[in-house]
C-alpha positions as CSV (number, residue, x, y, z in Angstrom):
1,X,106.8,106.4,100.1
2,X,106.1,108.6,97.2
3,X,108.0,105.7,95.0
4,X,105.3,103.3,95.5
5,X,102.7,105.3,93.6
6,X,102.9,103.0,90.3
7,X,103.1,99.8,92.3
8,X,100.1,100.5,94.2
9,X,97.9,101.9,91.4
10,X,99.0,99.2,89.1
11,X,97.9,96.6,91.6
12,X,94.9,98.8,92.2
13,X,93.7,98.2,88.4
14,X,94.9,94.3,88.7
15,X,92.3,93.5,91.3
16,X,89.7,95.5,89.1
17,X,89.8,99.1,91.0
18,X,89.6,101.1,87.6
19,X,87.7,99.4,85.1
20,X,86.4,103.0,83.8
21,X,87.3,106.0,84.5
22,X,86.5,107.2,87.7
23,X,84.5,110.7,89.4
24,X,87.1,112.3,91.1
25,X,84.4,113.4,93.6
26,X,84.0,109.4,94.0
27,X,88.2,109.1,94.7
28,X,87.8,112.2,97.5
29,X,85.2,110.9,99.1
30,X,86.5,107.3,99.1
31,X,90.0,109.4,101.3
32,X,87.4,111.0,103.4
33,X,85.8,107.1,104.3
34,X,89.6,106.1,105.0
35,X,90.4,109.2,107.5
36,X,87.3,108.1,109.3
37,X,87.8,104.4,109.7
38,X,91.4,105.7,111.2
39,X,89.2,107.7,113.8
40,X,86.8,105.1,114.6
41,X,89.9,102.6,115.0
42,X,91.9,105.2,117.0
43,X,88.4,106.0,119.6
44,X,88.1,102.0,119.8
45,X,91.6,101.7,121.0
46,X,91.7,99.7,124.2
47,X,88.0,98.2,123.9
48,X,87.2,94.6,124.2
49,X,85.2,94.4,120.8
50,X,87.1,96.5,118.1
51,X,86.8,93.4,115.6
52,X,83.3,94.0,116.0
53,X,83.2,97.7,114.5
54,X,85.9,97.9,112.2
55,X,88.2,95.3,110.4
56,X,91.5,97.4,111.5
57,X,93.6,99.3,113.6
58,X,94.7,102.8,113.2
59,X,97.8,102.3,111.4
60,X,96.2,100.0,109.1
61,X,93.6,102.6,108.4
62,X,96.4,105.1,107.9
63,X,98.0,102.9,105.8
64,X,94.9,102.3,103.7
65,X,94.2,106.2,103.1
66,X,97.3,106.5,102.3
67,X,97.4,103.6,99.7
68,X,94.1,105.3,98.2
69,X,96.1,108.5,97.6
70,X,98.9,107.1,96.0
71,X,96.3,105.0,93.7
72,X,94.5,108.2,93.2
73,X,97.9,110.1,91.7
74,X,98.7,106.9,89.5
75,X,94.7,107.1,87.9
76,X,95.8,110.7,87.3
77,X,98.8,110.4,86.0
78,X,97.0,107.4,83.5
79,X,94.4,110.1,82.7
80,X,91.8,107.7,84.5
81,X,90.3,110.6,86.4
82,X,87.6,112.4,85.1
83,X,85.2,115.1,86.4
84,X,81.8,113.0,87.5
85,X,80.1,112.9,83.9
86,X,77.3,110.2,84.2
87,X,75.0,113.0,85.5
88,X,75.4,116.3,87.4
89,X,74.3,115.7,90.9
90,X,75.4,111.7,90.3
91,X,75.5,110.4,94.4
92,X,79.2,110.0,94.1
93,X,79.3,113.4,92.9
94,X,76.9,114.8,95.8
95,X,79.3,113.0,98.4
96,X,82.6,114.3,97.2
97,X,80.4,117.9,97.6
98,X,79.3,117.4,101.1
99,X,82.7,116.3,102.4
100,X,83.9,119.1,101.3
101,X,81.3,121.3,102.8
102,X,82.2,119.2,105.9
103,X,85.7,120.0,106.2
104,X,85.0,123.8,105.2
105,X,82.4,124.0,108.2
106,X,85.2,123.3,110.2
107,X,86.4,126.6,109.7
108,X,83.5,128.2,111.2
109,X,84.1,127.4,114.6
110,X,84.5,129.0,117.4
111,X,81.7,131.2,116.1
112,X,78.5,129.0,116.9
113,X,76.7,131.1,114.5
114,X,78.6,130.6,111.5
115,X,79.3,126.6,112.9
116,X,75.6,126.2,112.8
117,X,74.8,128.1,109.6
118,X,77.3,125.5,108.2
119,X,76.0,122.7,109.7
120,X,72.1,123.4,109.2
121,X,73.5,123.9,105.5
122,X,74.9,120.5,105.5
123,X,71.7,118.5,106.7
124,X,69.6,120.4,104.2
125,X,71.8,118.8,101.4
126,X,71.5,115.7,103.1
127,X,67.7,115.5,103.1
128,X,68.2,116.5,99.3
129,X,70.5,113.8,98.5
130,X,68.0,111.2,100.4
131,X,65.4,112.5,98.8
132,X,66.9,111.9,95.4
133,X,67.6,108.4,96.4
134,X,64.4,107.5,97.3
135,X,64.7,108.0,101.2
136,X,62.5,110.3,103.7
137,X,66.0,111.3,105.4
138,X,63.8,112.5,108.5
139,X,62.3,108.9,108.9
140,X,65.4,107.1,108.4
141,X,66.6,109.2,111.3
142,X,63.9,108.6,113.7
143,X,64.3,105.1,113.1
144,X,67.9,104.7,113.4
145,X,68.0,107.1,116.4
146,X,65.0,104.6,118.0
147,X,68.3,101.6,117.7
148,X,70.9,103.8,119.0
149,X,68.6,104.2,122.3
150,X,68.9,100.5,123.1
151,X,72.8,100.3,122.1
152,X,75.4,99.8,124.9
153,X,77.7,102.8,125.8
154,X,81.0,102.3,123.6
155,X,83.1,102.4,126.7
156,X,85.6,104.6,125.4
157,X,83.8,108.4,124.9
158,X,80.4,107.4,126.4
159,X,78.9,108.0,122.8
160,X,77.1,105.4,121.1
């Protein structure tokens, strides 16, 4: 699979993919996005309205992280990957950063204390990253927890 690095990164700049050079904390996070459409395709398995929530199945979604790694190693290997230098604390910058803290917090379990101190860490950087955006995180989460109250159950986990 490893041999289709410079096809797919080539066809990745074709359509327009790499026009300048990109934040690597941009290219991780964009993996990260992948990984979780592969979940949210993978829970909707079996459900009468996966079209609905996401445009593929799980091996598509595999196939699509992988395709974004092997694009990510040809941008490398053209020297098209830089270090996030349009500002420090850019947002594609700050996402890359909190996925990571994400998948390090993972780690912390089973201690709850350590889980939570990881956790509580993350949604303080969230409310940070809102705020630099120009969003009162807390409202934005009343207001989308006051729509998840009238949504259906999925079906599948009983989450919404």
């Amino acid at each position: 699979m490893m041999d289709n690095e410079r096809e797919i990164h080539h066809n990745a700049v074709k359509h327009g993919w790499w026009n300048e050079q990109q934040p690597v904390q941009e290219r991780f996070a964009l993996i990260h996005s992948e990984l979780s459409e592969a979940l949210e395709a993978w829970r909707n398995q079996g459900t009468k309205n996966v079209e609905e929530h996401y445009k593929g199945d799980v091996g598509e979604e595999l196939a699509d992280t992988a395709i974004r790694i092997l694009d990510f190693l040809g941008g490398l290997d053209a020297g098209l990957v830089s270090e996030d230098r349009r500002s420090s604390g850019s947002f594609p910058s700050e996402i890359g950063r909190i996925h990571s803290m994400v998948s390090k917090a993972m780690f912390a379990f089973p201690s709850k204390q350590g889980l939570r101190f990881a956790l509580t860490k993350i949604v303080a950087e969230l409310v940070g990253l809102a705020e630099s955006e120009g969003f009162n995180l807390e409202k934005e989460v009343q207001r989308k927890h006051e729509t998840n109250k009238t949504k259906r159950l999925s079906g599948n986990t009983g989450s919404v």
